[in-house]
C-alpha positions, -999 to 999 in steps of 0.1 A, spaced: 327 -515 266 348 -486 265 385 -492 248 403 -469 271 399 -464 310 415 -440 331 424 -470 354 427 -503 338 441 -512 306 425 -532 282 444 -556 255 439 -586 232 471 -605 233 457 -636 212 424 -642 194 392 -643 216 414 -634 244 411 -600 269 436 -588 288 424 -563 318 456 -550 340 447 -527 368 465 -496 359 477 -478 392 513 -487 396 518 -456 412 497 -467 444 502 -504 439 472 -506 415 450 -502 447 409 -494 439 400 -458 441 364 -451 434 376 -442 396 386 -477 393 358 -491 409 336 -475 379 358 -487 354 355 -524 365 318 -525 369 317 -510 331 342 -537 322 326 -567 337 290 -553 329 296 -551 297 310 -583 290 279 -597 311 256 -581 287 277 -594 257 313 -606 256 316 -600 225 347 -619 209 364 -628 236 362 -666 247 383 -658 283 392 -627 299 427 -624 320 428 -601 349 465 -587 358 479 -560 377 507 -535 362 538 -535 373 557 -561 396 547 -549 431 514 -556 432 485 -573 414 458 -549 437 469 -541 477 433 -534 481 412 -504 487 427 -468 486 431 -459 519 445 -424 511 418 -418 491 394 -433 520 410 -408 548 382 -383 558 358 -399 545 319 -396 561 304 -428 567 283 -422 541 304 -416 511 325 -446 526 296 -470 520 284 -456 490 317 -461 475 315 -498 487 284 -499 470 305 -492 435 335 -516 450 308 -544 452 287 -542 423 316 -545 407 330 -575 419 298 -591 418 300 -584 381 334 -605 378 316 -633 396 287 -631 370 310 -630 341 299 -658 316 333 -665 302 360 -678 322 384 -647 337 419 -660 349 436 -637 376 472 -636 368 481 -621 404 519 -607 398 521 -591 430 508 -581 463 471 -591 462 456 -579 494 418 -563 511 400 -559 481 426 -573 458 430 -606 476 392 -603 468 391 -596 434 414 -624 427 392 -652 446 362 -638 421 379 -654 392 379 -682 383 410 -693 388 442 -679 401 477 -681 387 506 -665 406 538 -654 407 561 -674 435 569 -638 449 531 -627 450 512 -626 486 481 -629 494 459 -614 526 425 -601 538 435 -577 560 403 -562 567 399 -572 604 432 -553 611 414 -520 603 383 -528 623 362 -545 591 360 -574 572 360 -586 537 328 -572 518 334 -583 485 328 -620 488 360 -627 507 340 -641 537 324 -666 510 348 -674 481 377 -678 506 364 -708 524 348 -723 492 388 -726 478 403 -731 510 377 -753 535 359 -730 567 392 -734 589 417 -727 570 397 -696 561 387 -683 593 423 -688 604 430 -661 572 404 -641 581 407 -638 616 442 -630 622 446 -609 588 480 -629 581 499 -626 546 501 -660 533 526 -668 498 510 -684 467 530 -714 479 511 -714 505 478 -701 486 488 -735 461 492 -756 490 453 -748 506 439 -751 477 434 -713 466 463 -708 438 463 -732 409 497 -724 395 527 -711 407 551 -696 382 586 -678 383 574 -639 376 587 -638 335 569 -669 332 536 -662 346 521 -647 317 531 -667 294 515 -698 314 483 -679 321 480 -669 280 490 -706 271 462 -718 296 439 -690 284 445 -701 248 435 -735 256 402 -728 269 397 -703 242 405 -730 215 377 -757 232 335 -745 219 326 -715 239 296 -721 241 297 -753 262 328 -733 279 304 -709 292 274 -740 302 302 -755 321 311 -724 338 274 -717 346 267 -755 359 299 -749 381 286 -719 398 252 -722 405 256 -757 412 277 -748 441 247 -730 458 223 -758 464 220 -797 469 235 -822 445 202 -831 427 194 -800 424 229 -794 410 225 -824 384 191 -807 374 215 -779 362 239 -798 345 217 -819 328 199 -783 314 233 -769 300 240 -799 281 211 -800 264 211 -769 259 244 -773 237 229 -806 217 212 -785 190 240 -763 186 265 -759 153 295 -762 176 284 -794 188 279 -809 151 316 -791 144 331 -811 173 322 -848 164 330 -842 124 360 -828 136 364 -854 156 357 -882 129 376 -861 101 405 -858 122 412 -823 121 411 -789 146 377 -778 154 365 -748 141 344 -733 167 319 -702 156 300 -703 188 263 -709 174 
């Protein structure tokens, strides 16, 4: 993983914790193919090996927008094929967020919308500002969502309440995104970060080892049949039986003190 990227940003605000903010606030942080590149390399790389970091937080800079989606100045002209092979970039990485093994927090501070609205529903979990909105607006432009919005959206919010999103291209608020299930948290905007690091911290704190068994029995579980699904779960924890951080948390435990987590 590179340090610096022409579009995103890259900080460690606390110990085992990476901060990524979407660093267009000129455009309202919206993904031109340059940024596209730089979050596949992010998320690839943290795929490959995360490294230190325990959780990753994904932000947007400014206070207008977390990501309004795909550059659509950028897209004008464009042939059909450049348009898809810029998708191609758009998607991969994406699908790279999805496949992150350590929990990523979207602290949406703005506008998420298209692509951005996406990007946030590929986290794990979404913390928001009370002014922040939220659309796919796809279908308003003769498309839809191509970067898992058609799949994660009705996961979070139930087939209706998604096709009703989907269908009509409607702005919703993260009250509303809180109410159906898609939002977590909603937090005045000087408080947001400091919830999403406090929450970030905490997962950080717990073994990340059986953090990121958790997180795996979670997602694949989702995509087949509940004893199939138990299968899983029952071959992540004992996966974590032999290791170090388990003996750590039950002496820990027993001598009353903080686990020290090493993640071996």
């Amino acid at each position: 993983m590179q340090e610096t990227y022409e579009t995103l940003r890259l900080d460690r605000p606390q110990e085992h914790i990476l901060r990524i903010t979407l660093n267009r606030p000129e455009a309202r942080n919206a993904m031109n193919t340059q940024m596209g590149h730089d979050v596949l390399d992010v998320f690839m790389s943290l795929m490959l090996d995360p490294g230190p970091a325990r959780v990753a937080v994904l932000t947007g800079a400014g206070d207008k927008a977390f990501c309004a989606g795909g550059d659509l100045k950028e897209r004008k002209g464009m042939t059909d094929e450049a348009w898809r092979l810029q998708h191609a970039i758009f998607e991969q990485g994406i699908y790279r967020l999805m496949e992150c093994p350590i929990p990523v927090i979207a602290a949406v501070n703005g506008a998420a919308f298209g692509g951005g609205c996406e990007m946030a529903l590929a986290c794990d979990f979404i913390y928001a500002a009370d002014s922040a909105r939220f659309a796919l607006t796809e279908i308003t432009l003769g498309i839809i969502p191509g970067c898992g919005g058609t799949q994660n959206l009705p996961r979070a919010a139930g087939a209706r309440r998604a096709k009703e999103v989907l269908y009509t291209g409607t702005p919703f608020s993260a009250a509303q995104g809180l109410d159906w299930g898609i939002v977590n948290s909603v937090c005045a905007p000087e408080a947001l970060m400091p919830a999403v690091l406090a929450m970030a911290g905490r997962i950080a704190d717990n073994a990340p080892l059986a953090v990121r068994q958790a997180k795996r029995a979670v997602d694949l579980g989702l995509g087949v049949d509940r004893t199939t699904g138990l299968g899983i779960e029952l071959e992540a924890y004992n996966r974590l039986v032999p290791t170090e951080d388990r003996h750590e948390g039950v002496l820990a435990f027993n001598e009353k003190r903080k686990p020290r987590y090493a993640g071996r």
